[in-house]
C-alpha positions, -999 to 999 in steps of 0.1 A, spaced: -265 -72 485 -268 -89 520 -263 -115 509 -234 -111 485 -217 -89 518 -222 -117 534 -199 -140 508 -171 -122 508 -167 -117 547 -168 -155 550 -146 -160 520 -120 -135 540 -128 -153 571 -119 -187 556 -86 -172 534 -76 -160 567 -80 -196 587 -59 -206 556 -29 -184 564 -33 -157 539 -20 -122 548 -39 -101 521 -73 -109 507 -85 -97 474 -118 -103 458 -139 -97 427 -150 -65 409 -189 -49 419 -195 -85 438 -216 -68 465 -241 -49 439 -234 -66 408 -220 -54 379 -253 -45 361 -272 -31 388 -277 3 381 -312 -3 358 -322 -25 389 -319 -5 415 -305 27 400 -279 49 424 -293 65 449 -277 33 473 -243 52 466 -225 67 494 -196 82 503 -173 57 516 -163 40 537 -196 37 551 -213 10 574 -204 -19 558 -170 -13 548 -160 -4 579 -175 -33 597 -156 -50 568 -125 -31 579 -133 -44 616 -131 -76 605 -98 -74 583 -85 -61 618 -100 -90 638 -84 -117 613 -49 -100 611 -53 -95 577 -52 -63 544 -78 -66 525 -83 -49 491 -124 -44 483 -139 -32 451 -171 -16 460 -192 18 446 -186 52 459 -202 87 463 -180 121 460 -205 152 455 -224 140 423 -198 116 408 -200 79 417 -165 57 410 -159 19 407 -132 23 437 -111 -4 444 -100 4 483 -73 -10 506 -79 -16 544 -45 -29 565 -45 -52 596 -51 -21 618 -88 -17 601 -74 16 586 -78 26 549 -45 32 535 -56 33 496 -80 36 467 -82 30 435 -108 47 409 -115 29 381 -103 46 349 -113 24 322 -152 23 333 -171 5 304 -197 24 281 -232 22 290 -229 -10 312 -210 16 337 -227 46 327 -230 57 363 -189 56 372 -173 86 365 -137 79 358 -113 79 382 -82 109 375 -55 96 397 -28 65 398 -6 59 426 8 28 444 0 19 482 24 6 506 12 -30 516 32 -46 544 65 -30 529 53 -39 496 46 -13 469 12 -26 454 -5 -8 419 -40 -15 420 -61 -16 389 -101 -25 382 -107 -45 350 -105 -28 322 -74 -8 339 -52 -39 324 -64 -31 289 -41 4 279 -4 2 291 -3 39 304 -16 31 335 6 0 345 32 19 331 24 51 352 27 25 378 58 13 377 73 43 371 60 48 407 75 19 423 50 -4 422 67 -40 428 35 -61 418 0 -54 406 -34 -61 416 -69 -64 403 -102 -70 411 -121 -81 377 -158 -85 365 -143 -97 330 -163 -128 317 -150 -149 281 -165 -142 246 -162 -117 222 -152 -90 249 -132 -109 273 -94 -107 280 -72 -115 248 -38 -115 265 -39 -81 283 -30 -95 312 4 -111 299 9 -77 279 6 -54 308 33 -78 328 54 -82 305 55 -45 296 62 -38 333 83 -64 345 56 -69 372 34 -100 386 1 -93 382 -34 -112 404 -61 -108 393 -92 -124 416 -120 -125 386 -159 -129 389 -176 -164 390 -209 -176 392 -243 -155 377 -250 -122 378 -286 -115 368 -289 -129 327 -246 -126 325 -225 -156 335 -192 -152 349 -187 -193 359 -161 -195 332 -141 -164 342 -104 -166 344 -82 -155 374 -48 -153 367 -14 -148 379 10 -138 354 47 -133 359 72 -122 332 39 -118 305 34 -156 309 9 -175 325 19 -190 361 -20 -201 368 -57 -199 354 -80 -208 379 -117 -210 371 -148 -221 394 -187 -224 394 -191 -210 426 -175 -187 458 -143 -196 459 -109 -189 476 -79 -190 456 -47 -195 479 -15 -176 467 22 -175 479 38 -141 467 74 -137 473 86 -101 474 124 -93 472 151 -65 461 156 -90 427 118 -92 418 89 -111 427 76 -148 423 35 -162 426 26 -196 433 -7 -209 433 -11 -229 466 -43 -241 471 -80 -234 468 -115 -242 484 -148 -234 483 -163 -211 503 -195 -223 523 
C-alpha cells in the first residue's frame, strides 16, 4: 500500500507543479479494489488517520483540495468513503459509497447520506462508481445545489463496465461530471483500458485512457449560467 500511497502523493505533487487547484484520483487505489481476501479488514481505521492526514499536510503544502477515496472504520461498519481535504489541510467532506458492489465489496457497508461540499465557492456532489449508475442520488444532488459532480471510479470495460451512465446521469442533471478512473493492474483484474471521462450536457467532452499513473489536466469553468470542462493536458507520473 506504500507503495500505491506513494503514487498518488507524487501524482498530486506533479498536478500541482502543473497549475491545478483540486486533485482527484482513482477509487480503492491505495489497497486495491479486491483486497479484502488478501489481507482481509482488520487494516481499517477510523479516518482520517496517519496517512491521510500527512496526505492532508501535503494538499496544504501544495495550495491545493484534494478529493481521496480511501476505506474507513466507524464502530463495526467499514465504508468506501470518498473524502475532501481543502488548501488549509482541513477535511471539509465525505462521501460514503452507496452503490457498494455484491461480494467484490462485501466488507463496505453502504453509505446512508448525500450532500454536497463547498469547494472553493463551488458546490461539488461527490459520488464513488457505481453511485453514477441509479439517478436518485445525482438527482438528490442537484436538488441540493450541486453545480458539478465528481467521482472517483474503479470501473474497468466488459460485460460490467459503464454503458452510458455517465452521459445519463449529466444529462438528467444538467451537470458536468469528472470522473478520474482506474488504470493499470490490480492483482488478476486489469483496469489499463478504463475510461475517464468528462461529460457535459450527457455528451462526451473527453475519454482519456492510459497504461500507467497518470495525470489528467482539466480546466473547469464555474459560473451563475452553468459550467464548462476542457481537457488540457496530461502526463505521466514518474
Amino acid at each position: 500500500m506504500s507503495e500505491n500511497r506513494g503514487a498518488i502523493e507524487r501524482g498530486t505533487r506533479l498536478a500541482a507543479s502543473l497549475g491545478a487547484d483540486w486533485v482527484l484520483s482513482g477509487e480503492l487505489v491505495v489497497p486495491g479494489f479486491h483486497f479484502d481476501p488478501l489481507i482481509g479488514t482488520d487494516w481499517i481505521v477510523e479516518e482520517p488517520g496517519e496517512w491521510l492526514l500527512s496526505y492532508a499536510a501535503l494538499a496544504e503544502e501544495l495550495g491545493v483540495s484534494v478529493f481521496v477515496n480511501h476505506p474507513e472504520r466507524e464502530g463495526d461498519s467499514c465504508f468506501n468513503t470518498l473524502f475532501v481535504f481543502d488548501t488549509n489541510g482541513a477535511m471539509i467532506g465525505r462521501h460514503r459509497k452507496r452503490c457498494v458492489t455484491p461480494v467484490a465489496e462485501g466488507w463496505s457497508t453502504p453509505g446512508d447520506d448525500v450532500k454536497p461540499v463547498i469547494v472553493d465557492g463551488v458546490s461539488v456532489g461527490l459520488l464513488v462508481c457505481a453511485d453514477a449508475y441509479p439517478p436518485e442520488i445525482t438527482a438528490r444532488l442537484k436538488d441540493l445545489g450541486a453545480q458539478v459532480l465528481m467521482s472517483s471510479a474503479a470501473w474497468h470495460p466488459g460485460e460490467w463496465g459503464p454503458s452510458g451512465e455517465w452521459e445519463a446521469r449529466s444529462s438528467e442533471s444538467q451537470l458536468p461530471l469528472i470522473v478520474c478512473n482506474r488504470t493499470g493492474l490490480d492483482g488478476d483484474v486489469s483496469f489499463v483500458d478504463s475510461q475517464s471521462v468528462l461529460v457535459s450536457g450527457g455528451r462526451r467532452i473527453a475519454t482519456m485512457t492510459s497504461d500507467v499513473p497518470t495525470v489528467f489536466l482539466v480546466d473547469l469553468e464555474v459560473s451563475l449560467d452553468g459550467a464548462s470542462l476542457t481537457l488540457v493536458d496530461q502526463q505521466p507520473i514518474g
